[in-house]
Every structure is written in C-alpha cells, then in structure tokens.
C-alpha positions as CSV (number, residue, x, y, z in Angstrom):
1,X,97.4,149.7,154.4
2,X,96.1,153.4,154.6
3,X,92.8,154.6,152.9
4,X,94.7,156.5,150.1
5,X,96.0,153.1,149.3
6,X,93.1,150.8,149.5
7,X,90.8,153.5,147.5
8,X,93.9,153.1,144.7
9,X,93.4,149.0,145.3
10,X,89.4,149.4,144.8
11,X,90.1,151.7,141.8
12,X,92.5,149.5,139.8
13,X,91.0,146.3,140.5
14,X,87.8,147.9,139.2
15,X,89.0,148.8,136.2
16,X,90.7,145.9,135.6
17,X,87.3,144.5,136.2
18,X,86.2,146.6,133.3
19,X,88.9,146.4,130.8
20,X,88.6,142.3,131.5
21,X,84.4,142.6,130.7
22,X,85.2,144.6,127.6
23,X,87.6,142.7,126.0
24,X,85.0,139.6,126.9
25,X,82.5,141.6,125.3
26,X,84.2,142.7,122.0
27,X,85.4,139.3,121.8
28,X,81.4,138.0,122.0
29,X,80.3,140.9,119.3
30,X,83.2,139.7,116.9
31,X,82.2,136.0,117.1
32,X,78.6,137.0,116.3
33,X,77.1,137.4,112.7
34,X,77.8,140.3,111.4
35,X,74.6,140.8,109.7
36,X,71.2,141.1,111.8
37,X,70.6,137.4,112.2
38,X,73.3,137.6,114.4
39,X,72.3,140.6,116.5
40,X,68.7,139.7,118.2
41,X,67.8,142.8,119.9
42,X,68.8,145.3,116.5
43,X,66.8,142.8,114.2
44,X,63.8,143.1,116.5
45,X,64.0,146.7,116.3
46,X,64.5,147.0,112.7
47,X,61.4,144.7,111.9
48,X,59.6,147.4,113.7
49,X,60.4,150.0,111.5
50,X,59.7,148.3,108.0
51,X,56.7,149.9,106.9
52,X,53.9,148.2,104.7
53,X,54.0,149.1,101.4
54,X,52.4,147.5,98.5
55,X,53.9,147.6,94.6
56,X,50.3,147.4,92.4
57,X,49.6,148.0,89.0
58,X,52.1,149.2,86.5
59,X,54.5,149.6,89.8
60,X,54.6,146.3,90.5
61,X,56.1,145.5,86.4
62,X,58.0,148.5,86.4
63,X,59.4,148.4,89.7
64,X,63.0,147.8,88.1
65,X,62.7,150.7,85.5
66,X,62.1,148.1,82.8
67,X,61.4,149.4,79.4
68,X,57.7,149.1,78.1
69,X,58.4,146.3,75.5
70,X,59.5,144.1,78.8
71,X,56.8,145.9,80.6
72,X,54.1,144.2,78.2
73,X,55.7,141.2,77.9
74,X,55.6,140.7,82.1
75,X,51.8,141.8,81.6
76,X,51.0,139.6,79.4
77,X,52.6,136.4,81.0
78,X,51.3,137.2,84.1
79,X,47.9,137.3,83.4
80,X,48.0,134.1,81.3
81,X,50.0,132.3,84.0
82,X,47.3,133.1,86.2
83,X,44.3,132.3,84.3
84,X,46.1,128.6,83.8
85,X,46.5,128.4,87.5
86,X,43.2,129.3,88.4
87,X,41.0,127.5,85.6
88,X,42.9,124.3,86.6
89,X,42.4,124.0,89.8
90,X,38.7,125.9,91.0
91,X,38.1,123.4,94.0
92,X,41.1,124.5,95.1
93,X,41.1,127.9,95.1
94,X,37.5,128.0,97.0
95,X,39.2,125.4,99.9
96,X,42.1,128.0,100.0
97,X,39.5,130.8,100.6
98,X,37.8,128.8,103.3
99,X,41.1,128.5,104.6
100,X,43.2,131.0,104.7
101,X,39.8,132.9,106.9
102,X,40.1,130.3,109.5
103,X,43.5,128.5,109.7
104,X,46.3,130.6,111.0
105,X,49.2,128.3,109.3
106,X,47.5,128.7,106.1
107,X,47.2,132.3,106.2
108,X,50.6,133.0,107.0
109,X,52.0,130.5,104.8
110,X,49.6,132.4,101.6
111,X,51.3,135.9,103.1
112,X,54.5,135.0,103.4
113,X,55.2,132.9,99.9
114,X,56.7,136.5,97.9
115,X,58.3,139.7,99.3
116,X,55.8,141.7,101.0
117,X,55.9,144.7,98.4
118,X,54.1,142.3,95.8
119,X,52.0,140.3,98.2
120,X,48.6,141.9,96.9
121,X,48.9,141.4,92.9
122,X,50.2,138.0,93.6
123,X,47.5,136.6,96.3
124,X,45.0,138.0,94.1
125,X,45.6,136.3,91.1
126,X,48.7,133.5,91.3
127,X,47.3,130.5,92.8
128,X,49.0,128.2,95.2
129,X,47.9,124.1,95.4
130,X,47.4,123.8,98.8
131,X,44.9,120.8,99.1
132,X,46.3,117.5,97.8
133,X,44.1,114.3,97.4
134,X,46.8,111.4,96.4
135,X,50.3,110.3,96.0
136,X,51.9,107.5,94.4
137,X,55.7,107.3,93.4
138,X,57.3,110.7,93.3
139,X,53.9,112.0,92.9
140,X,51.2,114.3,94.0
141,X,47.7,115.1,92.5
142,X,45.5,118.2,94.1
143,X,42.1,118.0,94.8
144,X,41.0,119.0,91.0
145,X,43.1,115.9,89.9
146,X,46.2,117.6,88.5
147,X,49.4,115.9,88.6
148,X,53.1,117.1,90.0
149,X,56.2,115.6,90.8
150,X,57.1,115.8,94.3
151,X,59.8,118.2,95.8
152,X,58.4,119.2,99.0
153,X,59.7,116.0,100.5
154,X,57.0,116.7,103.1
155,X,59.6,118.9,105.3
156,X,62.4,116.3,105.4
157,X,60.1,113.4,106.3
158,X,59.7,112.0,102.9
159,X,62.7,109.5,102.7
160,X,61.9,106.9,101.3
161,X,58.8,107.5,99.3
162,X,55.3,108.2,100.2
163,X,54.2,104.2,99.0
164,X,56.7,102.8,101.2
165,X,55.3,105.2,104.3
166,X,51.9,104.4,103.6
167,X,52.5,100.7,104.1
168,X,53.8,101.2,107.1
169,X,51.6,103.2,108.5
170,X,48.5,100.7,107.1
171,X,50.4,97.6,108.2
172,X,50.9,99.3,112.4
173,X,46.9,100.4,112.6
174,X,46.5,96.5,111.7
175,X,49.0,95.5,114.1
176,X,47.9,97.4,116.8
177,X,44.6,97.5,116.4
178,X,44.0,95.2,119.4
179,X,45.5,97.4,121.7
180,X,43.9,100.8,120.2
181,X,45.3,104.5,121.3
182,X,46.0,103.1,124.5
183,X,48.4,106.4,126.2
184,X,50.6,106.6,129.1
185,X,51.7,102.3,129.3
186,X,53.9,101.1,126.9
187,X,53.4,98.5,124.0
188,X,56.6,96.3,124.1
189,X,57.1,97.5,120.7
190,X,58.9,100.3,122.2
191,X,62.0,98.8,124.0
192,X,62.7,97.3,120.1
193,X,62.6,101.0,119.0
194,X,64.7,102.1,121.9
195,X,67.6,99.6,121.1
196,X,67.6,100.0,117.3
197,X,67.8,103.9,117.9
198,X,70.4,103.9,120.9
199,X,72.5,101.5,118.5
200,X,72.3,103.8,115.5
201,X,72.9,106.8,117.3
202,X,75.6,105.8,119.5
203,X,74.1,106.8,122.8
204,X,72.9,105.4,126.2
205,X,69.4,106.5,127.2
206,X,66.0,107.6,125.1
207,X,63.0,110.0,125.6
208,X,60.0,110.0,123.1
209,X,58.3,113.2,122.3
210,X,55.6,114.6,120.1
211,X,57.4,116.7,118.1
212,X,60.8,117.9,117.1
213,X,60.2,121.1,118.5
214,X,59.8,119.3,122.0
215,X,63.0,117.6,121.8
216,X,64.8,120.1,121.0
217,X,63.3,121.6,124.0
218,X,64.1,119.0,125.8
219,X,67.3,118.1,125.3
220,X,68.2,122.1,125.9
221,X,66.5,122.1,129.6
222,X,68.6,119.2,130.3
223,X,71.8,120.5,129.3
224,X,70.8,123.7,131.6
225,X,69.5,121.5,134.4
226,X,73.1,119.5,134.4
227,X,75.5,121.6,133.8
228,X,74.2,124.5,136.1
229,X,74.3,127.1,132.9
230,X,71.3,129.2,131.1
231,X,73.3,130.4,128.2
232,X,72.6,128.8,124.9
233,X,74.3,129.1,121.8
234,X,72.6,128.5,118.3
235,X,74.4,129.8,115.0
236,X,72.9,132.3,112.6
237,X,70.6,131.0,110.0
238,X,69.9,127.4,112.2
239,X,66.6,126.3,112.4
240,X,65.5,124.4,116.1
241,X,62.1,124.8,116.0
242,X,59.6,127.6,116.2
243,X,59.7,128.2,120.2
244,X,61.1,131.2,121.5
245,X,64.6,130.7,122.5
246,X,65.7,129.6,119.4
247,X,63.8,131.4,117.1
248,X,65.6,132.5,113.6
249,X,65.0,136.1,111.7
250,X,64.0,139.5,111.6
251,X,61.3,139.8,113.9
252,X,61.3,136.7,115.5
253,X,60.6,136.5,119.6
254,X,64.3,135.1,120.0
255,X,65.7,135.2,123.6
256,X,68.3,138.3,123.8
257,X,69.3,137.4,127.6
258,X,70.1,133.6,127.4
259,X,70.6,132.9,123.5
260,X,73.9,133.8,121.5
261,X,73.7,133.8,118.1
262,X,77.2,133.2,116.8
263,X,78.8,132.7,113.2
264,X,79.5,129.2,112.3
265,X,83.0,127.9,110.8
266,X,84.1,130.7,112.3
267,X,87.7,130.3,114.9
268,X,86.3,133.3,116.6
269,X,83.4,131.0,118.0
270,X,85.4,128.4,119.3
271,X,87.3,130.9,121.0
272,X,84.6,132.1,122.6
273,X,83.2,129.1,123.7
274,X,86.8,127.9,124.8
275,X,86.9,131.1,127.3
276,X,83.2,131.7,128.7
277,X,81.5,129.6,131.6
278,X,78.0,130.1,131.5
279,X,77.4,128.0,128.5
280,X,75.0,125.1,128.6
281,X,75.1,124.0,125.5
282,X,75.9,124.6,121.7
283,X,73.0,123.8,119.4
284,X,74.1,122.9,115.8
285,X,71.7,121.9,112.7
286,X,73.6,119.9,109.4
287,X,71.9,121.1,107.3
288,X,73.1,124.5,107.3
289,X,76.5,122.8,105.4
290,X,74.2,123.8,102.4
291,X,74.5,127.6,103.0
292,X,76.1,128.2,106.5
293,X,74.9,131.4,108.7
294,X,72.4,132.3,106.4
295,X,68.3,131.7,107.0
296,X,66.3,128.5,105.0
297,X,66.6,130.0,101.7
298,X,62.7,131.4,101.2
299,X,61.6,132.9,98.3
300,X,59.4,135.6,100.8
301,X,62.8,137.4,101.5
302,X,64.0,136.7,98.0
303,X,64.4,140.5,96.9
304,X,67.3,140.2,94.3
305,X,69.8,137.4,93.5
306,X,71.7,137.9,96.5
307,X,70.8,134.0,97.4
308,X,74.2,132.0,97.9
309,X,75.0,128.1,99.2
310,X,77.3,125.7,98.6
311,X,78.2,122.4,100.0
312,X,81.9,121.7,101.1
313,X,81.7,118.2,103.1
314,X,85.6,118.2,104.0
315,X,85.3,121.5,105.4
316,X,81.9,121.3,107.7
317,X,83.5,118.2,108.9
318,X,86.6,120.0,109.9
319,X,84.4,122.5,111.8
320,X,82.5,120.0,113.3
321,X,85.0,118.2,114.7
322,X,87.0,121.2,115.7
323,X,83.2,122.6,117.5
324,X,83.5,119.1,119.5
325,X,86.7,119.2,120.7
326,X,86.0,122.6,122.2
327,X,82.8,121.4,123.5
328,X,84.6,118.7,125.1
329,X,87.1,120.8,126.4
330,X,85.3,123.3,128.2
331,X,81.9,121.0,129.7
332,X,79.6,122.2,127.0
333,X,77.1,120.2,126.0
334,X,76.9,119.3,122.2
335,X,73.3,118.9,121.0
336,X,72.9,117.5,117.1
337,X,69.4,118.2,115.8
338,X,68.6,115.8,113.0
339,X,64.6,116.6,113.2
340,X,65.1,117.9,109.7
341,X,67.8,115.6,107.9
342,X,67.2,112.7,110.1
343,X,68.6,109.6,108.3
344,X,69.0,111.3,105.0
345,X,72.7,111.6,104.8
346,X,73.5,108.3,106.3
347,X,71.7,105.2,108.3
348,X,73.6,106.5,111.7
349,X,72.7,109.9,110.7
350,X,74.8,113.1,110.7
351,X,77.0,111.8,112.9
352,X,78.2,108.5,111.2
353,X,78.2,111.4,108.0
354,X,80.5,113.5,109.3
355,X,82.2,111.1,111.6
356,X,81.2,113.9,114.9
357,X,79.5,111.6,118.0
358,X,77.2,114.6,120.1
359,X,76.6,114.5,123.7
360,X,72.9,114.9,122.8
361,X,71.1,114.5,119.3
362,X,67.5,114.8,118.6
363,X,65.3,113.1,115.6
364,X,61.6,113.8,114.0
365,X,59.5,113.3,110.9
366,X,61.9,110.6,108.8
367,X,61.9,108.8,112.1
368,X,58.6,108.4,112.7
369,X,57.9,106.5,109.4
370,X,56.0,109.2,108.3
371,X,54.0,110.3,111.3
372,X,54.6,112.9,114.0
373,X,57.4,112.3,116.8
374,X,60.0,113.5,118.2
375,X,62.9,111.8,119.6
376,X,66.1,112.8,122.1
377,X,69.4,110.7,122.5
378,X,71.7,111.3,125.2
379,X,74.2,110.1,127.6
380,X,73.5,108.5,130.3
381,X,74.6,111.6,132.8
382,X,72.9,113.9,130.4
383,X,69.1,112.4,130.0
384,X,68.8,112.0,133.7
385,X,65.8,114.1,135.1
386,X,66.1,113.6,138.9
387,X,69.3,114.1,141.3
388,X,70.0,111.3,143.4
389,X,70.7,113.0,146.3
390,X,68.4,115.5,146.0
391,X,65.0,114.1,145.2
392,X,62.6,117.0,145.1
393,X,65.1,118.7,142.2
394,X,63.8,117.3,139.2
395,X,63.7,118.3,135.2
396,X,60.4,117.0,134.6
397,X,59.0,116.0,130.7
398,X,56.0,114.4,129.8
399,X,53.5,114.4,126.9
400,X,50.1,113.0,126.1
401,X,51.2,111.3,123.4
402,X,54.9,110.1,123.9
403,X,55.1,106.6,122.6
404,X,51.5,106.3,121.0
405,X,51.1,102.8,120.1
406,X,50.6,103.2,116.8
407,X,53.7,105.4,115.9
408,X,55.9,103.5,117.5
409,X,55.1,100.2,115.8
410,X,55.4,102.6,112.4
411,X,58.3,103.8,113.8
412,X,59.3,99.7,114.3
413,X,58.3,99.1,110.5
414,X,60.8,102.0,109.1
415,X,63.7,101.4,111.4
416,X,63.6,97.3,110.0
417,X,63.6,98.6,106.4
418,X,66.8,100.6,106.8
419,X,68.5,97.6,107.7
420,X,67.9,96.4,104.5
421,X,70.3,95.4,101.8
422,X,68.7,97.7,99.3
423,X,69.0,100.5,101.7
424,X,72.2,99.9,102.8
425,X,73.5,99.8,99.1
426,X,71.2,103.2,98.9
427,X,73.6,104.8,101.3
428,X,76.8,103.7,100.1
429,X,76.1,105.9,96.6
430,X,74.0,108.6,98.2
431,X,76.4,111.3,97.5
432,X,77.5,110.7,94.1
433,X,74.1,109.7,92.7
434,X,72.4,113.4,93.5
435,X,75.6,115.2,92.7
436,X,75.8,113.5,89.1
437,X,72.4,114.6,88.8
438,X,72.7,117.7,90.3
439,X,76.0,118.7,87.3
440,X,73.6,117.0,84.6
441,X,71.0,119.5,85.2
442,X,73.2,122.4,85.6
443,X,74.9,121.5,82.7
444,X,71.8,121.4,80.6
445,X,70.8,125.1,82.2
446,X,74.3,126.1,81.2
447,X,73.7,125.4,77.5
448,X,70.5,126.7,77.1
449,X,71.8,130.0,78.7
450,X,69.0,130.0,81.8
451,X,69.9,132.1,84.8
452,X,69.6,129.6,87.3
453,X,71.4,126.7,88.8
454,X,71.2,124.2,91.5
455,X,72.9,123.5,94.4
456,X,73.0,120.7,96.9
457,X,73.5,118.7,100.0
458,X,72.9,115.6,99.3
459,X,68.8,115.3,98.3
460,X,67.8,118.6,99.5
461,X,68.4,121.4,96.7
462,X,67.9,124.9,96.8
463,X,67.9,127.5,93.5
464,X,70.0,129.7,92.7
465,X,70.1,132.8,90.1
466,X,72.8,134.4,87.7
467,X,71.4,137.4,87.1
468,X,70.3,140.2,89.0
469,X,66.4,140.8,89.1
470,X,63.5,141.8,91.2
471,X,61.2,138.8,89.9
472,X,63.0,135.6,90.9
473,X,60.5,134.5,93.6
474,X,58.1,134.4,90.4
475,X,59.6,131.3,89.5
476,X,58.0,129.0,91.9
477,X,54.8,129.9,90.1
478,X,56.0,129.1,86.8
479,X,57.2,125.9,88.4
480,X,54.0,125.2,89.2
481,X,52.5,125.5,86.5
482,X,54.9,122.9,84.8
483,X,53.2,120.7,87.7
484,X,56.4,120.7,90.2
485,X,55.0,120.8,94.1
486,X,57.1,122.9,96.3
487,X,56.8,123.8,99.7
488,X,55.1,126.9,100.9
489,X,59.3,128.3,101.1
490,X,59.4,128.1,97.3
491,X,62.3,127.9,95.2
492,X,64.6,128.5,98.4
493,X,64.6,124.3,99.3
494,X,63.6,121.5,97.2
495,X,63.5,117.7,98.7
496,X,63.8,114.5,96.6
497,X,62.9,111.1,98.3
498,X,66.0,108.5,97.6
499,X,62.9,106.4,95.5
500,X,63.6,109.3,92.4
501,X,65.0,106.6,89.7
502,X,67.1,108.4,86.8
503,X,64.1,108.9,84.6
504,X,62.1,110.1,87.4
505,X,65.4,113.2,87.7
506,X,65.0,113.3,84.3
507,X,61.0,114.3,84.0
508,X,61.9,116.6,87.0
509,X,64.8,118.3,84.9
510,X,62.5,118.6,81.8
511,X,59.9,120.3,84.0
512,X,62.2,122.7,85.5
513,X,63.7,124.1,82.1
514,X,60.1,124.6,80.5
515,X,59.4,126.8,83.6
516,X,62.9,128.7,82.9
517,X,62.3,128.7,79.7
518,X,59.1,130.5,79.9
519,X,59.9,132.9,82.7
520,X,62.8,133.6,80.3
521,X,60.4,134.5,77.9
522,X,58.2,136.6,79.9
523,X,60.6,139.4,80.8
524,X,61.0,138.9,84.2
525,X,64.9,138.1,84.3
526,X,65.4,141.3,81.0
527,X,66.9,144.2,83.4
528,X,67.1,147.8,83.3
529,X,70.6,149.7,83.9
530,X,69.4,151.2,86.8
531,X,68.6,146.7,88.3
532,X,71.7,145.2,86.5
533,X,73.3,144.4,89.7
534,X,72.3,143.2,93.5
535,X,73.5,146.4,94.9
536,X,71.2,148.8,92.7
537,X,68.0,146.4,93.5
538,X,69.1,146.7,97.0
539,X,69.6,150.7,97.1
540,X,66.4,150.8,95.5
541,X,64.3,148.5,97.6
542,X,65.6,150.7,100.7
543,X,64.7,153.7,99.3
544,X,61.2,152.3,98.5
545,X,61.1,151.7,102.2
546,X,62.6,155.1,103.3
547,X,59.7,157.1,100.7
548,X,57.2,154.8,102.6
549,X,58.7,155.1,106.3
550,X,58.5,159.1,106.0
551,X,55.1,158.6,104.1
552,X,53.4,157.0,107.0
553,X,55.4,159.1,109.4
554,X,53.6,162.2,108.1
555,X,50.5,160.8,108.0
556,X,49.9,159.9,111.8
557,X,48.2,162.7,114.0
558,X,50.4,163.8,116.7
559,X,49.0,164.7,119.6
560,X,49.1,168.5,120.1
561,X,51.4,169.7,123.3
562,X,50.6,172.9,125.3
C-alpha cells in the first residue's frame, strides 16, 4: 500500500469515526429531556443568569394587571390571613426567628416555600408552623397548641400512623435497653431483619445504612465497581438524594461528565441504553408514575398553572418492564429506589406493585419504623465489596451507625406488623380506597366551581389548578389556616398515612374546600386579559426577569480599560 493510499485509509476511517460519534451523540441529545432538567450544564448556566428581583407593595397584587376591585380584595385578605396566622401561633413565630438565624435547613426551607419574586412580602407577614409539640391519629398540634390534620406524611415515612410508630419506637428503647447504643457488633435482632427484608424484596444479600441518601450511594459505587462503568443514568424530574451525582434542578451541582439525564417512557432511552457501553447503571424512582420527567411538584417554582401529573399504572408498568429487559440485555445494572415510597404501594414494595424484580433496590424512612436508616438489596454478585482474586481491590462502606441496636429492633417491630392480617387486607384495597376518595373530592370541587383538583398515586396527592393565575402557591397558606399541615414543598405533594378512616378523608376534604373557598373569595384566582392563560404569565414573568437582568447589568461598575 503506497502513502497516497494509506493517508486516504487514515482519512476515511476517521471520518467514519466521526460520522459514527455524531450519530451516537444526536442519538444521546434526542433521548434526553427536552426541557433544562434534562440538559445539566445549560440549567447550571441559566440559574446563573436569573437575577434577584423582588415584587413588593402594590407590585406584588398587581403583578397580573388585575383591576383595583381585585386589587383590594387581594389586600384585604392578605393582611387578615396574616394577622390569623400570626396571632395564633406567637411561640412559634419567635422559634422560627431563632431558627431560621442559625439552622441552615430551616432557612432554606422559609426561602424556598413561594417563587422568589414574592419571597419578601410573604416571609414577612405569612407564617409557616414549623415547631410541632404532639401527634395523635391523623393529627398534629404546634407548639401554641393548634390543631391540623396531617398531610406531610413526614416525607414518606408516615405509613402507618404516627401512634402505631411511637409504640414501636417506645416498646425497642425497652427492649434494648440492656444492651444500650452499643455500635459496630450486632444485636441478633438483625439477622431476623435481614431475612424478613431479603424475603420481601426478592434478593440475596443486605447492607444497612444511615440514610437513604447513603444507599443510594451505595448501591451506585457498586454497580460502577462491578461492572467496570462510570456512567450513570437517572431520568429528569427523579429524586436520589441530595448528593451531587444525582442532584435534580436548575442550579443543582449535578455531575455533567458521568450522569445522563434522560426522558423516561421514552423508546428513545431504551435505545440508547440498548447501544452504549459505558453504563453502570440505570437509576429509576416510582414515584415519578405520578408526573413522569418533571421535578417534585413544589409550590417555590409554582409561577402559573403550568403544574401537570397523572397516574397511568398499566402504562409505567409497561415501561418498567420494557426498562428491565433492556437492562438485562445489555449488563446494566437496574437500581429501584424505594427510600421515598417504601412499602406504600404494596408489602413487597414497587416491585411486587408493578410486577419489575431490580438487580439492586434501596429502602429508608417507612422501613425504619419511623426512625432514620437506610437500606440496600442486591444480588449476590452485585453487593460484593471485595474481588476474590484480587484482595487489595475493594469497594469499601461503613458507617457509625449501620445497624444501631435500637433501630433495628424498631425496624423488627414494623416489619412483624405488616405481616399482619389487618395489613394484608390494607393492601389488597389500597388502590381503590384512595382513588374513590380521590373522585369524591374532585367531584365535590367540580360542583362548587373551585379551580383546583387532585391527583394521585396511590396515598401521595399533589394539587392541581384550572385556571391560569400568578397566586396559586398562596394556597398552601390558606390551607393552613384551615389547620391542614403540609410539608415545606406546599401544595406540590400531600401524604396520607393508610390509618385515614373515611371520616378522617372527609374532615380533610371539608378543610380543603373552606381554604378554596376563601382564596376564591380573595381575588387571587380573578385574572386580567393580559394573565388569562399560562403562556401570557409566562411571557410576562420572563420579561420581569429580562427588565431586571439589564437593570442590574447597568448598574455594575466596569472596570475602565486604557
């Protein structure tokens, strides 16, 4: 072969080369979200460039171009729903204080509970109940001895009911209180937990962590460490845990160089997966069958009534099943995180649920009869941290307090109740008893001609609203003012333990229309022609960031150049 010919060789297997790592790459951008959540190094960008701006004053009740009667009307019921907020609760508003000056969670939580633009007016005056003395039932009283009926379902944890996770945890310090905090050897309690578990979830081998965070963690190292991959893949909207490879949102430290984002239900995914080789693993989170590739629904990005989910079983089952045989296919590992559902959907989980066995799955919260743990199932192959033939090569996990005596003998207490009869039975109905309630109550808001409704999955809810409008993350205030607890996210998730009886639904549903009813009446869902649709509210936000981008452009003193 001459020189002319082998430079024509080098040049067309080059661009072969080329055309091949372009297609690969169009292929990868198409199976990826086509909004930012699915594009980590643009979102990072843009969340650099959203200025601070701040809607005060008349701005913050005219901000739709509502006309004055409204204008008055929004005055007026803000200033009264604050003055009931505050005068009820004055212990708690001074512990907030203390708190949000020296407790980072609490801080962000109080700045992040509205859209940014009306942060000010509403941490000034619109009180959230943050300190909570007692629970009993579906329950809570604050520290100033107001009542509420539960919805936070204490991020997932609360089952069962608080009572019944109270006597477990009250009944273990007895138990164990001969042995004490002992760390590091094992009570005996623990190989009970371990077969329960293994037997529930289908799989060969255990680790106990301290969160769900950690196993997540966990189980993602060892799908690296065995399969020889670094790639991850995680689907837009899913929530792993707040470390930095999996990381959802706009601004969010998420790892650009070994974490795909990628739509879910989507064919284009699989195919990707079916044709790439450096993937380790493919995380997936059920509960994002309530409102697949979007983020947890949270009223602080609530900026119109944009908010969409819906629950199709038959078709996340497909996908699920379709995601496995892929996985299966190709040597991917297929990790299940149940930290958030854990055994809400059915006593084997998400994966008796939807009839999809993982190669890994993870646990928390629910698990650990209402105190912290976390919890990774594998296979056998798969949980190994050590190579047999090669003994310094280890994928070492430890913790301080894996397998603390007294969670795990909590831990012993809950898994024995959900062998119950009454639990089993609990299961058996679990989907139609919350969608029957979930029809009655939109049917009620239907009548009554209230722009909201409910969707679900099962006993998590989230709100949604009819009608366009800039105000809609006010409702979690007047929610709590009809003495409904929700979590710091707001209206975005709401979490019934199974204990809610009929008439328990029913004070909840009675609550929720006198908060509708009254936001009704305050003006905040009346709109202005130029807010009567998503898009307007949309175009107007953005150019209420563009005025204050160039504003604070101008402002900055440029160095001078010679």
């Amino acid at each position: 072969m001459n020189l002319d010919s082998l430079t024509l060789l080098i040049g067309a297997s080059a661009s072969a080369y080329l055309v091949f790592k372009a297609h690969r790459r169009f292929q990868l951008s198409r199976a990826k979200h086509p909004g930012l959540s699915g594009h980590v190094r643009m979102a990072k960008r843009v969340s650099k460039l959203i200025p601070q701006y701040s809607l005060e004053g008349d701005s913050f009740f005219n901000c739709d171009s509502a006309n004055e009667l409204t204008v008055e009307k929004r005055k007026k019921g803000f200033n009264e729903l604050s003055r009931e907020l505050l005068d009820r609760c004055p212990q708690g508003k001074l512990l907030l204080e203390q708190a949000i000056t020296s407790i980072s969670d609490a801080q962000f939580t109080h700045k992040y509970r509205v859209p940014f633009q009306f942060r000010k007016m509403v941490n000034e005056n619109l009180l959230p109940a943050l300190f909570l003395k007692k629970t009993e039932g579906v329950h809570v009283w604050d520290i100033d001895g107001n009542e509420y009926i539960d919805v936070t379902g204490a991020y997932g944890t609360n089952l069962l009911g608080y009572d019944i996770y109270k006597s477990f945890i009250r009944h273990a310090a007895t138990d164990m209180d001969a042995l004490g905090p002992v760390l590091g050897p094992y009570h005996p309690v623990v190989l009970d937990n371990t077969r329960r578990i293994l037997a529930l979830a289908g799989q060969d081998e255990i680790s106990y962590h301290m969160s769900g965070t950690e196993a997540v963690m966990q189980a993602v190292r060892l799908a690296q460490y065995h399969t020889g991959c670094q790639r991850i893949v995680r689907f837009a909207g899913a929530y792993h845990g707040w470390w930095g490879d999996v990381q959802p949102g706009i601004g969010n430290p998420v790892s650009a160089d070994r974490t795909l984002t990628l739509q879910e239900m989507s064919q284009r995914t699989l195919h990707v997966l079916a044709t790439r080789k450096d993937i380790a693993c493919v995380l997936v989170n059920p509960l994002q069958a309530l409102h697949p590739n979007t983020n947890a629904p949270g009223d602080s990005a609530l900026i119109n009534s944009g908010r969409k989910a819906g629950y199709n079983k038959e078709a996340y089952t497909q996908w699920l099943k379709q995601l496995r045989q892929v996985c299966t296919e190709n040597g991917i590992v297929l990790i299940l995180d149940e930290v958030f559902l854990g055994f809400r959907l059915a006593k084997g989980g998400a994966q008796d649920y939807f009839g999809v066995r993982a190669d890994m799955v993870t646990y928390g919260k629910t698990l650990g009869g209402g105190l912290p743990v976390g919890v990774l199932c594998g296979k056998a192959e798969l949980m190994k941290r050590y190579r047999n033939n090669k003994p310094a090569d280890i994928c070492f996990a430890r913790g301080t307090f894996n397998s603390h005596p007294y969670v795990m003998q909590t831990m012993n207490l809950f898994l024995k109740h959900i062998d119950s009869v009454e639990v089993e039975r609990m299961y058996q109905n679990v989907d139609a008893v919350w969608n029957t309630r979930r029809a009655a109550l939109n049917k009620r808001l239907t009548e009554l001609e209230l722009p909201v409704e409910v969707q679900n999955m099962v006993s998590v809810f989230t709100i949604l609203y009819t009608k366009p409008s800039r105000f809609n993350w006010m409702f979690q205030f007047y929610l709590l003012q009809a003495r409904m607890m929700l979590s710091w996210v707001g209206s975005g998730r709401m979490i019934f333990s199974h204990n809610y009886t009929d008439a328990d639904f029913d004070t909840f549903c009675d609550r929720f229309i006198q908060a509708a009813r009254r936001m009704q009446a305050d003006g905040w869902w009346d709109t202005s022609e130029a807010c009567n649709s998503n898009k307007k509210i949309q175009r107007r936000v953005l150019s209420e960031t563009w005025r204050a981008l160039t504003s604070s452009i101008g402002s900055i003193n440029w160095p001078l150049r010679r």
